[in-house]
N, C-alpha and C positions, 0 to 999 in steps of 0.2 A: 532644357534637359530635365526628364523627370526623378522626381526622388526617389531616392530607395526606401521600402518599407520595411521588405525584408532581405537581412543579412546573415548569410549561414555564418554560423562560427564554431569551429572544433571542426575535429574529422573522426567519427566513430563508423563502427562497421553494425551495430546492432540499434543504435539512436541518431536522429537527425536533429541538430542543435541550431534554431534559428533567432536572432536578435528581432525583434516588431518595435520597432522604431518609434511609429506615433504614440504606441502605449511606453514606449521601455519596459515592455513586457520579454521574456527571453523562453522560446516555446522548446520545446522537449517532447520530441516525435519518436514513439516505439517503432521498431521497423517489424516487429516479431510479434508474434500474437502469445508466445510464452520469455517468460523471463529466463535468462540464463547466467552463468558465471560473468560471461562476458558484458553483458546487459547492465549489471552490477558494479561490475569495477567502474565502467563507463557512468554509469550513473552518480556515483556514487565521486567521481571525479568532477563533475559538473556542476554537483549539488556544493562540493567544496569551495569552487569557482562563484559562485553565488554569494557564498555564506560573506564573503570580504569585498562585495563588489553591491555597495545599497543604492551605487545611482539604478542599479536594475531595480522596479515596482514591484514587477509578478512574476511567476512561473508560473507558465500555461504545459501541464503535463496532456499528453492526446498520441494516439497511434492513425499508421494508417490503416485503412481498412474499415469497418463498419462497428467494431468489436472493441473493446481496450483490454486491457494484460488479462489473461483466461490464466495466472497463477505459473506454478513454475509446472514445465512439459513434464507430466508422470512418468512418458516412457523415459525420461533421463532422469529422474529422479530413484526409480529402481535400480542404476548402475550404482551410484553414488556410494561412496563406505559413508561408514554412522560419522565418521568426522567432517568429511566430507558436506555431506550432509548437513550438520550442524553449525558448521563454518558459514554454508550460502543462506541459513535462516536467521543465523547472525547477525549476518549483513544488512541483511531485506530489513529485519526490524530496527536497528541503527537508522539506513537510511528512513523510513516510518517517521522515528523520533525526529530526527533531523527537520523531519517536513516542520516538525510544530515550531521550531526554533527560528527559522530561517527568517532574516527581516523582510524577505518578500511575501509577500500576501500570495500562497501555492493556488493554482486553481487546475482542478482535475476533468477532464471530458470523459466520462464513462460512457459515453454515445450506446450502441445496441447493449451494454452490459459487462459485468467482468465478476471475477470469480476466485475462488481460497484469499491466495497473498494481493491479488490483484486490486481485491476487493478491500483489502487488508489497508493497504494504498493508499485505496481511493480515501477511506475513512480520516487518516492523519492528514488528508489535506483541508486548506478552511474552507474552501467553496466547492462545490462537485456541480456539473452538469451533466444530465444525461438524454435520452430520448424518454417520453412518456413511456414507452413499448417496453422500455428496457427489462432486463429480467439479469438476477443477480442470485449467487448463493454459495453457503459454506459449504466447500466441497472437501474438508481436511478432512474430514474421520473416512471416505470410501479412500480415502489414498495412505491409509494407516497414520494419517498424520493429527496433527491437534493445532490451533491457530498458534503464531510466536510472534506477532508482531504489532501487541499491544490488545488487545482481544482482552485478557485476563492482567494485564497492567494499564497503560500507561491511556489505551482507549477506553478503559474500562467506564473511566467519569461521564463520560460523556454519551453514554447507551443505555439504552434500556433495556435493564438486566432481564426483565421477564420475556421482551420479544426478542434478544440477544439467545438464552438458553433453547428455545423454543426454533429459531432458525440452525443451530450453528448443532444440536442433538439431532434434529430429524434432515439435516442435508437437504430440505426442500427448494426446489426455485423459489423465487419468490419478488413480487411487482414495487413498481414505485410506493402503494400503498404499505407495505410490511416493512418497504425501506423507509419512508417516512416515520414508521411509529418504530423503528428502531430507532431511532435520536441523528440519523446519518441525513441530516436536512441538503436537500438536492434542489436544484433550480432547473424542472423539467423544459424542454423544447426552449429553451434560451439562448440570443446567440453571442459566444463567447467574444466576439468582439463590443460585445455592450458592458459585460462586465468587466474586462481589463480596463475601457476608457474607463468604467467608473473609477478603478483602480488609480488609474494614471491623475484620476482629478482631484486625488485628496491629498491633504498635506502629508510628505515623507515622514514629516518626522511621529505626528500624528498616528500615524498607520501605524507605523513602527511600534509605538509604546502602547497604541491600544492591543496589539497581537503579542506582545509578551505580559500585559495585562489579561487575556482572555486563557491563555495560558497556564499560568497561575498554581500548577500542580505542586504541592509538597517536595523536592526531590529525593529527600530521606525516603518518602514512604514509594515514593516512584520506585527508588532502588530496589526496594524489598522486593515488589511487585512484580519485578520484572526478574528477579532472581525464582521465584516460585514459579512463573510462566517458565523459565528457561528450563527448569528443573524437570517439569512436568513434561515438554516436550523431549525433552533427555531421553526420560523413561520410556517413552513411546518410540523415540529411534532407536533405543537398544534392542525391543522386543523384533527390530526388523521385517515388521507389517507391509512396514512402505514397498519392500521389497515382490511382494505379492499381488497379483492380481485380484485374485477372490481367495476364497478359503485361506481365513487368518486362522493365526495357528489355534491348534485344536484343544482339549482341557489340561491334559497334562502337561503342557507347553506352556498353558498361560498358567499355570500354578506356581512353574518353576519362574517363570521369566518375572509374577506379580513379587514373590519370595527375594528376587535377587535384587527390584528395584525400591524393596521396602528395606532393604541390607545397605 
């Protein structure tokens, strides 16, 4: 009789949760090509599951499809109230932090590309793989929105600030070469069953203490950081931009609404 390799575990409606056996690797399959509430909770339940379960090695995050998380769907993010709102970016950047903490060594498949939060993501995890072809970029500001999910905190250390402001102000696409001199180091055309065994071959305990060694951020000033990114994007879902398609509000609007979030 042959071995099992892989074993589904959990039953979600938005993620496919599967055990890989020979690595004790545990994979985490987008079924969606945008994130949603439910995306979220589910995730974010998994990610719990993990956190108290170290004979698992890795998490292998990946979607199906050609693409990985294109950011949260616009057109639902227009309905959203400003709480609303602010509750699901909450979240995203929680789970983000989360990625850095977990004793498993996270590995991200960015395969064709991904984009805002997606991209947001892919960053707090420690390994990324994607296709050479890929193509990636900050899409907050046409969606009235501003990054929350470690961008202006807790990712900050780790980028480079001059090709960080330069991608994330002009909204440009931009190739594995822009991503590389961002500090966002990716393992192009590699296949992820190489890097999990590598995973699976090194001492647990090892792993472990060298990735909250790599880690290493202040969290006093963590706090601070991430209380100013929060603040910032605050401001920005009050002026209810996100709600708009084009034509953000016009001067007198943005006079009143700059006045109310300097108050």
């Amino acid at each position: 009789m042959k071995a099992l390799t892989r074993v589904p575990i959990f039953s979600y409606n938005t993620i496919a949760t599967t055990l890989l056996i020979p690595t004790k690797s545990l994979e985490i399959k987008f079924r969606k090509t945008y994130l949603t509430s439910e995306t979220l909770f589910e995730l974010e339940s998994v990610l719990a599951w993990a956190a108290t379960h170290t004979e698992v090695h890795s998490l292998f995050l990946t979607s199906f499809g050609n693409d990985f998380i294109q950011g949260f769907d616009p057109a639902e993010i227009k309905t959203l109230t400003e709480e609303k709102l602010k509750k699901q970016f909450n979240k995203i950047s929680t789970i983000a932090q989360s990625l850095l903490c977990l004793p498993q060594t996270v590995v991200v498949d960015m395969k064709n590309g991904t984009r805002g939060v997606g991209l947001e993501l892919s960053l707090a995890a420690d390994i990324r793989l994607a296709k050479s072809t890929a193509l990636f970029c900050f899409d907050h500001l046409f969606l009235g929105l501003t990054p929350n999910c470690g961008m202006f905190s807790f990712l900050k250390p780790f980028l480079n600030q001059n090709v960080l402001r330069s991608l994330i102000l002009s909204g440009l696409e931009f190739n594995k070469d822009s991503f590389m001199a961002l500090g966002g180091w990716c393992e192009f055309d590699k296949e992820a069953s190489v890097i999990l065994a590598n995973i699976f071959a090194q001492a647990p305990i090892a792993r472990m203490q060298a990735k909250r060694g790599l880690y290493g951020i202040d969290q006093a000033i963590n706090q601070e950081h991430l209380e100013i990114e929060k603040k910032l994007f605050n401001a920005v879902v009050h002026s209810l931009d996100y709600t708009k398609d084009t034509d953000f509000m016009n001067l007198s609007e943005f006079k009143d609404k700059v006045a109310e979030t300097r108050n």
